[in-house]
Each structure stands twice: as structure tokens, then as C-alpha cells.
N, C-alpha and C positions, 0 to 999 in steps of 0.2 A: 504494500500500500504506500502511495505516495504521504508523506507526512508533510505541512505546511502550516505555519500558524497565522495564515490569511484565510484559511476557509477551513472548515471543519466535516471531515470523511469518517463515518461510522469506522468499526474494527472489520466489517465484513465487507465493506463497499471493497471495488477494485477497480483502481486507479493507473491507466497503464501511461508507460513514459511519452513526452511530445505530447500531453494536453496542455491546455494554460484554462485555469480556475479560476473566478475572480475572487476579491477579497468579500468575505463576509458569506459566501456562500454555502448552502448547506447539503450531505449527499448521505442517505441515508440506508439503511438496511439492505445488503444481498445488488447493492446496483454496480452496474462496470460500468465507467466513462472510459472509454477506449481511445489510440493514440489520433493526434491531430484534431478533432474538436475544439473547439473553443466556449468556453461558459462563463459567461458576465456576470458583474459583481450583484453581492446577493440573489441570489440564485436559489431555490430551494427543490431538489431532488430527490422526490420520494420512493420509498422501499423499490424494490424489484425492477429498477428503472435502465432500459440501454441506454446509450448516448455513443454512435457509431463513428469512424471515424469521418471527419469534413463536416461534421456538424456544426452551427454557429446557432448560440443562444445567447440573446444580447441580456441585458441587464434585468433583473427582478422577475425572473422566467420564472415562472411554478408550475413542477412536475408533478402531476400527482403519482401514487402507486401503479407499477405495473403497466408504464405506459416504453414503447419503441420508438424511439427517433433514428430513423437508417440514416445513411449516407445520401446526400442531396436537400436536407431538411437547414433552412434558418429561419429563423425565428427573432423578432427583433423584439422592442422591451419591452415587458410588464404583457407579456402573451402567458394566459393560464392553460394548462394542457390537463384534462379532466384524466379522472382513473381511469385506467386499460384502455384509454383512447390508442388509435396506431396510425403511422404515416405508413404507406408504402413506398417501395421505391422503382418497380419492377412492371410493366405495363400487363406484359405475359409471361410469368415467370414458369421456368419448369427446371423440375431436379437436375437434370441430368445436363441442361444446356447452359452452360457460364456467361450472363448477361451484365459483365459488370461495368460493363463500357458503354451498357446503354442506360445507368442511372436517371432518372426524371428526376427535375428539382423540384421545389415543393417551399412555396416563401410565405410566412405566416407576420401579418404586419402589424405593427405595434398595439399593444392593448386587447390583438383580438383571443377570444376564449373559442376554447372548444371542450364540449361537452363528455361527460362519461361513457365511454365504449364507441364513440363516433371512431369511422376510419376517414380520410385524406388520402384519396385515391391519387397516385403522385403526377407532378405535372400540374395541380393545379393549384394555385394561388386562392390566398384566404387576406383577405384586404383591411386596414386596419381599425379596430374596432368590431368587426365583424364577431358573429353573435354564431356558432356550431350546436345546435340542440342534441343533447343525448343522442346516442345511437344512431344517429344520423350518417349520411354514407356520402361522405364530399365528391361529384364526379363532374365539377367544370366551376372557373373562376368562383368567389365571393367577392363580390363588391363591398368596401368601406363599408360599417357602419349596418350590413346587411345580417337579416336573422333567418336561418336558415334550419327548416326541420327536417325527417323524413328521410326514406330510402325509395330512390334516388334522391336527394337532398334539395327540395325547393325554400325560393326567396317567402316568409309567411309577414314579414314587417320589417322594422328598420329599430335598431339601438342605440342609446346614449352612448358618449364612451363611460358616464358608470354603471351600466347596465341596464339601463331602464328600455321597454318600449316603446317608442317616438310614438303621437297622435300627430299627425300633420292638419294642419288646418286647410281652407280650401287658396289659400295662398303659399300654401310649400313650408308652412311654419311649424316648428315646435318647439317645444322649451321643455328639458331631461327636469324630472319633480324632484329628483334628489340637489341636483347641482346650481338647476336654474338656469346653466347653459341652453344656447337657441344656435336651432339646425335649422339649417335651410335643405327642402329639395326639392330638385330642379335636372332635369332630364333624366328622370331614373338613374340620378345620383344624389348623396347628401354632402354636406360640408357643413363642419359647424363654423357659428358667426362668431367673428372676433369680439 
């Protein structure tokens, strides 16, 4: 096990050489962070968790248990990754046939959460703030700020970035009830207003 007194690794995690960890972050029970990944500061990395190599986790990522992040996956800050959620990396994968050269990326943008047991079919972009409902099965873009349920995974409404669900009014308007922040939308996009 790698030892470091800028982030703190259970006795059973396994930490192999060529990652960089940030400070303050946490990796807990039974997980391997594997060589070449990278994970921002405060970070927290629950039980049973891969982290593959070429992975990029930006700052105040939350893994929950039992979740896979392959090779091709970044994630930029304060993105929550629910329990046994999975990314793939593989379009068509088979035993027997070595596709490691056709990796799909897979970019998850700031703030956005994804739900308990959902997969991220690889290749496709999860836009920031965006909103992964449980068990949900990601198989083409999410736009910003988008909430998205179901297998195959449809757009059901739109998100605060603190979680709330936007009411748009008949001018494109909302205001998130927790923050008081106001979202504008406007071409089947949202932006929130400065």
C-alpha cells in the first residue's frame, strides 16, 4: 500500500505505483486505485471501488460502494457516483477478442450525479449538473442540467445545480427553492443566470 500523509488509504485498499492522490482524500475498504489515474483533492472513495488506469477524477468526487470507473472515464469536480453505479468502456466487448485500443471515453461534467446501479454506456457524455436517476441505463449524450430516468434513459425534466427540479415558467424561467438561483431555458438548453 502506498502510505502518504496527504490523503488517507484504509489497511486493505490497494494503491499501485504512478497514481497521484490528492490531499485530503479518502479510499476506503477492499478498493484498488490502479497505476496512472489521477484523483483530486478531497476525494472520497468508497469500499469495493476500481479506479482503472487513465482515469481522471477532479476535485471532491464521491464514490460511493462498489462502483467501476474503466479506463477512458473523467470526471471533473464535485461529480457524485451513486452505489454499484458502472461506466463501460467497450462498445462490443467479447472474451476472447482484445479491444483495448478501441476504448470509448466517457466525460462526466462538473456537479453532475448519477444514481444507484445506473450504467454509462461508454462514449457518451453526461453534461454538467446533469441529474442520472437510479438504474437508469445512459445510451446517448446528457445535456447540462438534464434529468434523466429509465432504461433506455430519457430526458423526464431539468435540475438545479443543488439538486432540485426546475418549474420553468412560460418565459424559460426558474428559480432552484433551495438556493434561489434562476435558470434560464432556451433552445432545449438551460444556463443558469449570473
Amino acid at each position: 500500500m502506498k502510505t502518504d500523509p496527504n490523503f488517507f488509504a484504509h489497511t486493505t485498499a490497494v494503491i499501485d505505483e504512478g497514481c497521484e492522490i490528492g490531499e485530503g482524500t479518502k479510499i476506503w475498504h477492499f478498493s484498488h486505485i490502479m497505476p496512472n489515474c489521477s484523483i483530486g483533492e478531497n476525494c472520497n472513495i468508497g469500499q469495493n471501488v476500481v479506479v482503472s488506469p487513465g482515469v481522471v477524477l477532479g476535485k471532491n468526487v464521491k464514490v460511493q460502494n462498489n462502483v467501476s470507473i474503466y479506463t477512458g472515464v473523467t470526471c471533473e469536480d464535485d461529480v457524485f457516483l451513486g452505489p454499484s453505479m458502472v461506466f463501460t468502456n467497450v462498445i462490443n466487448p467479447r472474451s476472447a477478442i482484445n479491444r483495448r485500443s478501441e476504448y470509448a471515453k466517457t466525460h462526466v461534467g462538473r456537479g453532475a450525479s448519477i444514481g444507484a446501479n445506473a450504467t454509462i454506456v461508454c462514449g457518451h457524455d453526461i453534461g454538467e449538473y446533469a441529474f442520472v436517476g437510479a438504474g437508469a441505463v445512459v445510451t446517448k449524450n446528457i445535456p447540462a442540467y438534464a434529468l434523466v430516468i429509465g432504461n433506455p434513459s430519457r430526458q423526464v425534466g431539468w435540475m438545479s445545480a443543488y439538486g432540485h427540479k426546475l418549474e420553468f415558467d412560460d418565459k424559460g424561467k426558474a428559480t432552484c427553492l433551495e438556493s434561489g438561483e434562476r435558470y434560464l431555458l432556451k433552445n432545449n438548453s438551460v444556463i443558469k443566470e449570473a
